[in-house]
DRENZA-864298 format. One line per 2 residues: number of its first residue (from 1); their letters; for each residue y, z, x of N, C-alpha, C. Coordinates in pm, whole numbers, plus 50000, padded with zeros to 5 digits. Last residue first. Example, Ala and Ser with C-alpha at 12.3 -4.5 7.8 and 13.67 -1.06 7.14 Angstrom:
// DRENZA-864298
2	sa	49775:50708:51285:49894:50714:51367:50003:50787:51290 ~ 49431:50780:51319:49550:50780:51230:49670:50780:51320
//
This chain:
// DRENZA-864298
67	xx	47511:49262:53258:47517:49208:53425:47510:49386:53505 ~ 47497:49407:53079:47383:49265:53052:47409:49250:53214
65	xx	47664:49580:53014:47523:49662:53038:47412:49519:53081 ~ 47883:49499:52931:47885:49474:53045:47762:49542:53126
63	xx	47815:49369:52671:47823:49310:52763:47807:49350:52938 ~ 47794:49597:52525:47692:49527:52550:47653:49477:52648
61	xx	48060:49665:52530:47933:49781:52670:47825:49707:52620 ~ 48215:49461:52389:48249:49500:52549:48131:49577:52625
59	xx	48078:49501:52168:48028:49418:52266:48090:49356:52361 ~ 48236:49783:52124:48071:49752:52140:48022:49639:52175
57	xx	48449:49739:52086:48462:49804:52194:48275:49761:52256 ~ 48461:49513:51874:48506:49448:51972:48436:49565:52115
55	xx	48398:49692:51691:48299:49556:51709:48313:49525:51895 ~ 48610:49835:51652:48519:49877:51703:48387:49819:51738
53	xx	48828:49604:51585:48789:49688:51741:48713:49752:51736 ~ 48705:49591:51330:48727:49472:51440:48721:49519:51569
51	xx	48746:49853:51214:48594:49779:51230:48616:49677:51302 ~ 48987:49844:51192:48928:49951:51300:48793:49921:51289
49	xx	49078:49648:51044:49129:49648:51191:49035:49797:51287 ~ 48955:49756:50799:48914:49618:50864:48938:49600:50999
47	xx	49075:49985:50784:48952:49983:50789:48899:49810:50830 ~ 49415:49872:50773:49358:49973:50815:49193:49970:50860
45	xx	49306:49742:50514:49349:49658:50622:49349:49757:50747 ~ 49301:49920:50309:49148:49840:50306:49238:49790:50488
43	xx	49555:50095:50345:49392:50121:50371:49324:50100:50424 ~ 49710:49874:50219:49739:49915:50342:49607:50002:50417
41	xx	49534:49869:49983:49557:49736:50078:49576:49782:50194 ~ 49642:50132:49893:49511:50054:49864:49495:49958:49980
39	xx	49903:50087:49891:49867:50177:49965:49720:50165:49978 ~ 49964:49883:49670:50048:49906:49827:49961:49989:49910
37	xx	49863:50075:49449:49828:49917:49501:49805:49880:49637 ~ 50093:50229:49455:49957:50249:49472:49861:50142:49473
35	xx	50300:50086:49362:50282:50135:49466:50145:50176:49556 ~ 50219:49921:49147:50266:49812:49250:50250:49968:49381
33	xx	50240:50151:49018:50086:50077:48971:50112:50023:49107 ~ 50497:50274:49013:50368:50384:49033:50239:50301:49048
31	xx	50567:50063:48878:50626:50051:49014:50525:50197:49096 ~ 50505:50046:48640:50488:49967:48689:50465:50007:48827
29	xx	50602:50321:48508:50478:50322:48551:50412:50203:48662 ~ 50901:50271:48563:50832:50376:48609:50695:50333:48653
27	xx	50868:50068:48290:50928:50019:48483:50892:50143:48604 ~ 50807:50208:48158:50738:50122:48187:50783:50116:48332
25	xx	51050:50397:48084:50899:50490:48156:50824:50350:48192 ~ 51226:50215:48027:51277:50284:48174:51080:50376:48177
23	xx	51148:50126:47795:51107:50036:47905:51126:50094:48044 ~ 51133:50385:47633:51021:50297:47667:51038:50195:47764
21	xx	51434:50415:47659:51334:50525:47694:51207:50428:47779 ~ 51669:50174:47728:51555:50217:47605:51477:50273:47746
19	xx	51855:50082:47870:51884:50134:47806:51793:50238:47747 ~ 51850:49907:48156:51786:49937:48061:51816:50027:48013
17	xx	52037:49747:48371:52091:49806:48252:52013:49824:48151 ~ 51893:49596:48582:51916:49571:48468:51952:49600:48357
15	xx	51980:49838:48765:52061:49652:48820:52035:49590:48669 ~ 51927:50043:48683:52111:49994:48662:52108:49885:48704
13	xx	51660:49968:48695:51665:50031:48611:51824:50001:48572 ~ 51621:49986:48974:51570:49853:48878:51622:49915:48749
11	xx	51719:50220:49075:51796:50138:49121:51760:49982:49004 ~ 51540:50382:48953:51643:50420:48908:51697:50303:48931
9	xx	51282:50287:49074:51304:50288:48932:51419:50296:48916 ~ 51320:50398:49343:51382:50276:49335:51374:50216:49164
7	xx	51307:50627:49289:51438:50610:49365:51436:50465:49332 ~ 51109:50707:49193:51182:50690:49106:51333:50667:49129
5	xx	50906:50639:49418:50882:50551:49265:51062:50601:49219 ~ 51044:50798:49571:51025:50701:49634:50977:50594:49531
3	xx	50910:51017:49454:51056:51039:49528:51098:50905:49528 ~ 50673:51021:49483:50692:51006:49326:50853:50987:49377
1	x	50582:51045:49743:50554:50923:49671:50639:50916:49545
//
């Protein structure tokens, strides 16, 4: 993860030619906030799609316990 924050920090970092300490650790922390964020979501969506099919598997043997 941290490989992957500061690979692309580096790259935001020469496209805008930040100079100053403080904004290169902001843009750091930003992109540590936006990542983990990323991964939050990816998660929650994760757990939504495996509660959908598992809805789904269960009133497949509802169903087919009714006929």
């Amino acid at each position: 993860m941290n490989a992957i924050i500061d690979t692309n920090a580096k790259k935001i970092i020469e496209l805008l030619d930040v100079k100053d300490p403080g904004i290169k650790n902001q843009i750091v922390l930003l992109l540590a906030e936006a990542f983990e964020t990323g991964v939050e979501n990816g998660i929650k969506k994760g757990q939504e799609q495996a509660l959908k099919e598992a809805t789904k598997a269960i009133t497949s043997l509802i169903e087919q316990d009714t006929y």
